[in-house]
C-alpha positions in Angstrom: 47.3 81.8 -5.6 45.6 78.7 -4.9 46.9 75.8 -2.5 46.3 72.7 -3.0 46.6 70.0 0.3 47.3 66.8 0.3 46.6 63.8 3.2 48.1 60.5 2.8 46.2 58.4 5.1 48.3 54.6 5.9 45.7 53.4 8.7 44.6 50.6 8.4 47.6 49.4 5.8 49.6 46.6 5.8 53.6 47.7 6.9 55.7 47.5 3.3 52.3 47.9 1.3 52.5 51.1 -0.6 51.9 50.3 -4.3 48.5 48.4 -5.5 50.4 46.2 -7.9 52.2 44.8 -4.5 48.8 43.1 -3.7 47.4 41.9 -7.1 47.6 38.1 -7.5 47.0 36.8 -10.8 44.8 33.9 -9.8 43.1 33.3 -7.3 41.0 29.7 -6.0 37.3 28.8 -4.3 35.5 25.8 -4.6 32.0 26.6 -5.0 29.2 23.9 -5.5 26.9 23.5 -8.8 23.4 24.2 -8.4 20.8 21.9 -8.3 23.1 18.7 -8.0 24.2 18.2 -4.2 27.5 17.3 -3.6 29.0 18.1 -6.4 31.4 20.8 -5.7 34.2 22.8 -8.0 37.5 24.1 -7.5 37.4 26.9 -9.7 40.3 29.9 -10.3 39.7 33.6 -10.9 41.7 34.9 -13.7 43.1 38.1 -13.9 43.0 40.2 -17.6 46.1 39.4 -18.0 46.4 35.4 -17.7 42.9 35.8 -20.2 44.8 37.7 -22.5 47.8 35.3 -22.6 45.5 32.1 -22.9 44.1 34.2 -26.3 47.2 34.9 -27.2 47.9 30.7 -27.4 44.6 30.6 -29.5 45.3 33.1 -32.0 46.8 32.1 -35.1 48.1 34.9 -37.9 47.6 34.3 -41.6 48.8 36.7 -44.3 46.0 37.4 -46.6 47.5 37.6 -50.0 44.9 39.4 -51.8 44.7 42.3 -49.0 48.3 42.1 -48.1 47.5 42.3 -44.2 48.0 40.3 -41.8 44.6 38.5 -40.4 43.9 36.9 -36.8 42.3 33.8 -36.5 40.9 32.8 -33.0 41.4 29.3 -32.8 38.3 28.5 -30.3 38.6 24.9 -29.4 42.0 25.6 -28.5 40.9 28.7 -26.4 38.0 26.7 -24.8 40.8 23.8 -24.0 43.6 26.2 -22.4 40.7 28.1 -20.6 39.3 25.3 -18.9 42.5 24.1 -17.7 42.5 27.3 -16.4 40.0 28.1 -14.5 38.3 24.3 -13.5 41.0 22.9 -11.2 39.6 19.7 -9.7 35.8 18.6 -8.6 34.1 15.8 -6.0 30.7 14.7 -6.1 29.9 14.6 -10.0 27.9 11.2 -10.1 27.0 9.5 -13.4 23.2 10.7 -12.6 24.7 14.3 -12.7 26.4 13.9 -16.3 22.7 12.3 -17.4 21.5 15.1 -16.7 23.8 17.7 -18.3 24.7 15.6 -21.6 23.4 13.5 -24.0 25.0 10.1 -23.1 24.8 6.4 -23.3 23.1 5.8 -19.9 22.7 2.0 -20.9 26.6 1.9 -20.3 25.7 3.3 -16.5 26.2 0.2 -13.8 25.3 2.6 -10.6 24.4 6.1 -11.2 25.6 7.2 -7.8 29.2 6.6 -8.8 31.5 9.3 -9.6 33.0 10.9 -12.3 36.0 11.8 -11.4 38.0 15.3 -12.5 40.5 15.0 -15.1 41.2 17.7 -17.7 40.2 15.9 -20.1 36.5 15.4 -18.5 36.7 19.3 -17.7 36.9 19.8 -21.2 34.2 17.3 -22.9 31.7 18.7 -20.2 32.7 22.6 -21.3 32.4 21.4 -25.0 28.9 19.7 -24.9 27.5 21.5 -22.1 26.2 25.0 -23.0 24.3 25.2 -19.4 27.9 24.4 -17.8 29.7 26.7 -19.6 27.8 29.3 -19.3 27.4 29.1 -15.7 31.3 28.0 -15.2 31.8 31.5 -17.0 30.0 33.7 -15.2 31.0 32.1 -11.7 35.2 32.8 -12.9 33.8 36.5 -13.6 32.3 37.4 -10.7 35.0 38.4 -8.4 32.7 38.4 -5.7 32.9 34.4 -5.2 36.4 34.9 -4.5 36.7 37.5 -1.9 36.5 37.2 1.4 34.5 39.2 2.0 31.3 38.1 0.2 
């Protein structure tokens, strides 16, 4: 006969904590700043798989395919790219017109001073994510990396 022991250890655990899904949050928020470009700092949200899965689920659109009679997703991705951004890029300070020179192809005879700012609307979140492949890319892997969200890091 074989016995098997089990030791519950609660040192070190918050009183009324007892279940893991009592401490998950499904967002969390830093600001982090962009590199290369001083000053010019993000608020930026961690999503958890679950918000990600319910900003595809907004993006996906179903079709009936009448020649295979099944059912066929389509993944809207301007709409995902929108609702994700408003997601994850919550506000900014210090994005001067010089910056956006920098990241975009734009009309810099329409610049009056360079050191003025852009400021954050959702609306400029999502023009920079669309025309911007070094942005997004870097937004991307800065919202998945838990590590620039803990405090510990």
């Amino acid at each position: 006969m074989t016995t098997t022991t089990t030791t519950t250890t609660t040192a070190n655990v918050s009183p009324g904590i007892s279940n893991l899904s009592d401490l998950l949050t499904p967002s969390k928020r830093t600001s982090i700043e962009y590199p290369g470009f001083e000053g010019f700092e993000l608020q930026v949200s961690y999503l958890s798989r679950d918000e990600l899965l319910k900003i595809r689920k907004k993006s996906v659109n179903t079709k009936f395919d009448r020649k295979t009679r099944q059912p066929i997703e389509e993944l809207d991705e301007k709409l995902f790219l929108q609702e994700y951004t408003k997601s994850i890029i919550k506000g900014w300070k210090g994005f001067k017109l010089s910056y956006v020179a920098q990241m975009l192809p734009i009309d810099e005879d329409k610049i009056i001073n360079p050191d003025n700012e852009l400021p954050y609307t959702e609306e400029n979140a999502i023009a920079l994510m669309e025309n911007s492949n070094e942005f997004d890319t870097w937004i991307s892997e800065v919202v998945n990396d838990l590590a620039n969200f803990t405090k510990n890091s």
